[in-house]
C-alpha positions in Angstrom: 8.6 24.3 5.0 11.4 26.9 6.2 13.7 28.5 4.1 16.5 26.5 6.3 15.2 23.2 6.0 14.7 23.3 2.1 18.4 24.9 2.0 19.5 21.7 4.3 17.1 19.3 2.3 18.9 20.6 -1.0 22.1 20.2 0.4 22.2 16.3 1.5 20.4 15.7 -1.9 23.5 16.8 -3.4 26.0 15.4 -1.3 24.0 12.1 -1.2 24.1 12.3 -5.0 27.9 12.7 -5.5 28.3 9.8 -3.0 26.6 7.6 -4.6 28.7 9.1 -7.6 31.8 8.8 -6.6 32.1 6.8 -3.4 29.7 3.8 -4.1 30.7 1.7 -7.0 28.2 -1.2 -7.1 27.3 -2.1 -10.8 24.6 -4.1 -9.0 22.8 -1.1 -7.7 22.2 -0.1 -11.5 21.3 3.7 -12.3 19.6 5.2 -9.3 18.8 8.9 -8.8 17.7 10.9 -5.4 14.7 12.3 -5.9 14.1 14.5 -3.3 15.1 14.7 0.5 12.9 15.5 3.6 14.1 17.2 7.0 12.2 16.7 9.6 12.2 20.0 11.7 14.6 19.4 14.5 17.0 17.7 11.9 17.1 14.6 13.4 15.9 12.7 10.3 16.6 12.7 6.5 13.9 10.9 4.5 15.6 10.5 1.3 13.7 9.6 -1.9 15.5 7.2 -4.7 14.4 6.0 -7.9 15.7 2.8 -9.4 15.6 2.7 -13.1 15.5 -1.2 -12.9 11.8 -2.1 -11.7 13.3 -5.9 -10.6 16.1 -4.3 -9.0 14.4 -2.1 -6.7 14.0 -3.7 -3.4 17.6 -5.4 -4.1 19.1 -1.3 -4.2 17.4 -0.7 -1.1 18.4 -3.1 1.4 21.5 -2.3 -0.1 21.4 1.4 0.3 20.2 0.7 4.1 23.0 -1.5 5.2 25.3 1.3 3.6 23.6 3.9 5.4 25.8 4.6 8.2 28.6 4.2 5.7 26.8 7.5 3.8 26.4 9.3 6.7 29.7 9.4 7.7 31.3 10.9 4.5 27.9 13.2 5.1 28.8 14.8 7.7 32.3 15.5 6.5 31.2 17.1 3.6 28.6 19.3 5.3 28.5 21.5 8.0 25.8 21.4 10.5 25.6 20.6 14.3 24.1 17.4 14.2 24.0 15.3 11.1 20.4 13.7 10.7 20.1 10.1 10.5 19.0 8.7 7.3 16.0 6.4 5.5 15.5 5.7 2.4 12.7 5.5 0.5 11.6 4.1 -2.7 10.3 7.1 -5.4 7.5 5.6 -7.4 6.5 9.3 -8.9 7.3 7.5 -12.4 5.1 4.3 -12.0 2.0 6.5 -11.5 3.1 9.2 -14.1 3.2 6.4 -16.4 0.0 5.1 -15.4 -1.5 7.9 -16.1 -0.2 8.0 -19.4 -1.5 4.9 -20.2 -4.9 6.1 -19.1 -4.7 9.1 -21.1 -3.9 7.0 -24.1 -6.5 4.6 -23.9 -9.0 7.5 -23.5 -7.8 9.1 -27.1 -7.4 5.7 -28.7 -11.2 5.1 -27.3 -12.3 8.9 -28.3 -10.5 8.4 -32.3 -12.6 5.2 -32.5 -16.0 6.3 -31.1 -15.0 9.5 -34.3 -14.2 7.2 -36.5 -17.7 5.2 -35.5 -19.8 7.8 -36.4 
């Protein structure tokens, strides 16, 4: 990736972020994060990764988020200044589900590995 689309990435991350901060009250949405942004090349489209802290809540937060997408979008392209403002999905970030996955794995191999010891 270019040094001008990780700068633009970065920089709708952050904006997106202090929208949903500051602009987007919904106590229903619950404690979300961006995660990480993607710019297509041509800056035409924004793939923008969230994660919802409430498993049961997740799909709720994102039809949310996408019917307020245009809503985001505008304020976004007041706040930053490019030529064309890229259109924006949203994407659920499961990163933690498999981190703690793995976790579990990891933990089931020592608890098997401290038995099998113990065994012997």
């Amino acid at each position: 990736m270019s040094v001008r689309l990780d700068k633009v990435s970065s920089m709708i991350k952050d904006e997106i972020s202090l929208i949903f901060l500051h602009k987007i009250q919904d106590p229903k949405l619950g404690l979300l994060t961006i995660t990480n942004v993607k710019v297509t090349p041509d800056l035409r489209l924004a793939k923008v990764y969230i994660s919802v802290y409430d498993k049961e809540k997740r799909e709720y937060c994102l039809e949310k988020i996408e019917e307020l997408s245009g809503f985001i979008r505008s304020i976004l392209a007041k706040r930053i200044n490019i030529k064309h403002v890229p259109d924006l999905k949203f994407f659920i970030d499961d990163t933690l589900d498999y981190v703690e996955k793995m976790e579990g794995l990891f933990k089931k191999i020592h608890k098997d590995d401290k038995q099998e010891d113990s065994e012997s």
